[in-house]
C-alpha positions as CSV (number, residue, x, y, z in Angstrom):
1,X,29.9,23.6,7.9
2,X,30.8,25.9,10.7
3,X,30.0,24.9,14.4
4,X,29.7,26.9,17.4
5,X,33.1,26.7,19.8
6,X,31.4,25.0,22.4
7,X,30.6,22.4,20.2
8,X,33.9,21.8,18.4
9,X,35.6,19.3,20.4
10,X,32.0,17.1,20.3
11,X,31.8,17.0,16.3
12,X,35.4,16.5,15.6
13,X,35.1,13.5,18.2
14,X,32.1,11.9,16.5
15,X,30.0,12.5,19.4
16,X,27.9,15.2,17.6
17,X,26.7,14.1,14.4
18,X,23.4,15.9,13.7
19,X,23.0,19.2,12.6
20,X,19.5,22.0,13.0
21,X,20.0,24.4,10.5
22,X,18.2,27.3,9.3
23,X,19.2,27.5,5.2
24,X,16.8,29.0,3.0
25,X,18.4,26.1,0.7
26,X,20.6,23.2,1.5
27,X,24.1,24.5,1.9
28,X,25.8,20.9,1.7
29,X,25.1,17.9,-0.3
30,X,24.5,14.3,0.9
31,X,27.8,12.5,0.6
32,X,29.6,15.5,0.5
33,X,32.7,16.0,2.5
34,X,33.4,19.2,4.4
35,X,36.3,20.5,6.7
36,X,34.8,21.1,10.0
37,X,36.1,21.4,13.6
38,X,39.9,20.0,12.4
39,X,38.6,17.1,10.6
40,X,36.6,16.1,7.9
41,X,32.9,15.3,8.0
42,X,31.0,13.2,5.4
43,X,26.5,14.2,4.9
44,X,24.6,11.3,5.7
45,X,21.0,12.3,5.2
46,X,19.0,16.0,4.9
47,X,15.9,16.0,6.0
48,X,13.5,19.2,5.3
49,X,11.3,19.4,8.1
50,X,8.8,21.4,11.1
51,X,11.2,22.0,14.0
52,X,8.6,20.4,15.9
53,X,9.7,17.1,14.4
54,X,12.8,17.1,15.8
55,X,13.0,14.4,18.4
56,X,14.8,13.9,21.7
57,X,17.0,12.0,19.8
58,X,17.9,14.6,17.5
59,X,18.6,16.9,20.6
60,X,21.2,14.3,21.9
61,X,23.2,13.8,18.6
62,X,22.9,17.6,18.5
63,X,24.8,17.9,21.9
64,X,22.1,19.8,22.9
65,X,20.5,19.2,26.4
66,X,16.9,20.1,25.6
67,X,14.9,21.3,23.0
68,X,14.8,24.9,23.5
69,X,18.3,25.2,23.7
70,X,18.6,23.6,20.6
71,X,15.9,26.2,19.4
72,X,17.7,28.8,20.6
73,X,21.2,28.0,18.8
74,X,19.9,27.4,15.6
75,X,17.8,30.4,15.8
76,X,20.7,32.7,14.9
77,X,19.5,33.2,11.5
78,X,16.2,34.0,13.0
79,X,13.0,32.9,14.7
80,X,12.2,29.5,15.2
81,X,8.8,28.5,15.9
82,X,6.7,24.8,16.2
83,X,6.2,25.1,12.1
84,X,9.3,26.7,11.0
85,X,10.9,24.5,8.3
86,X,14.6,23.6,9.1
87,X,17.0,21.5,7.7
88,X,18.2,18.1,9.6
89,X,21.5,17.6,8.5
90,X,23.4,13.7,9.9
91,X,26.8,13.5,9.3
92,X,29.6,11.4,10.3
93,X,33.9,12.0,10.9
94,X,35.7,10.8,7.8
């Protein structure tokens, strides 16, 4: 998985370890491990769900400071509204 460089230092620490993505299709397994950020990270979980599920703790372990900055990140790939499906992806450092 590739991370933005401001967040690099924050998942290869362990202080990031949830991911917002917007994949047409899962692009990692759970229990997968991936090279990321200089270090290796394992899938915990993937959750399919309405960005308006996300919670504040899903901002946090995103090392996002608020929701709409979160929004705005992950939004690369495209709009993000309320009911946009997006994938929740928690991961740990191997």
């Amino acid at each position: 998985m590739q991370f933005s460089r401001e967040l690099r230092a924050a998942v290869a620490s362990g202080d990031i370890t949830v991911s917002i993505r917007l994949w047409q299709r899962p692009q990692v397994k759970v229990g997968g491990r991936y090279p990321a950020c200089g270090v290796l990270i394992e899938v915990d979980s993937i959750e399919f769900l309405p960005f308006s599920a996300l919670t504040s703790d899903d901002v946090r372990a995103s090392g996002e400071p608020d929701l709409e900055t979160l929004r705005a990140r992950a939004a690369h790939s495209g709009p993000i509204g309320p009911d946009t499906l997006v994938h929740r992806v928690e991961f740990h450092v191997v």
